[in-house]
C-alpha positions in Angstrom: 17.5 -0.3 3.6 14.9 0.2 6.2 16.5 -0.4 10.1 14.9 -3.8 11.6 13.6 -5.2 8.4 15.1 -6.1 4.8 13.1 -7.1 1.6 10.6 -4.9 2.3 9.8 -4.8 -1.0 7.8 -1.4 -2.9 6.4 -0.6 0.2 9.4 -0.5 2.1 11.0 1.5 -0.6 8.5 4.4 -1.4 8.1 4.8 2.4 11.7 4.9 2.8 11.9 7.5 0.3 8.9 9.8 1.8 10.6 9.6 5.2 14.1 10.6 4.1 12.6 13.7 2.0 10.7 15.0 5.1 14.3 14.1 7.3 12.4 11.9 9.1 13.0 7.8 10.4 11.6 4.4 9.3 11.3 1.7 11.3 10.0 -1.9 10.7 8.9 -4.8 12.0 8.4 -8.5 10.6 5.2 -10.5 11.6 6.3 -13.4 9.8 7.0 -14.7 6.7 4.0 -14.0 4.2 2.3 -11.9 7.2 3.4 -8.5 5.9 5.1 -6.2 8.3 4.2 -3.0 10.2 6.0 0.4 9.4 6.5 3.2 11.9 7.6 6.6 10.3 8.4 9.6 12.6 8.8 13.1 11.3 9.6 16.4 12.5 6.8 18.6 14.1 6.8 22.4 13.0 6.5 24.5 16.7 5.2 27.5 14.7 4.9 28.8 11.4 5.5 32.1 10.2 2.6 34.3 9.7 1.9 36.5 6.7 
């Protein structure tokens, strides 16, 4: 389940799903019933990567 928001539906599932595969967090908020509701997603920022 996504934190702040339940029944999110499809939506709420696949983008629950991207952000646990990049170890990231989901967030949602309601705007009222039949409004939709607005996802934030935060995921780690590389500092560097390695050079070839």
């Amino acid at each position: 389940m996504i934190e702040g928001l339940s029944g999110t539906g499809a939506d709420g599932a696949i983008a629950h799903h991207i952000a646990k595969l990049h170890n990231g967090a989901i967030h949602a908020d309601n705007t009222g019933k039949g409004k939709g509701a607005i996802f934030s997603v935060k995921l780690l920022l590389l500092e560097s990567v390695a050079s070839y």
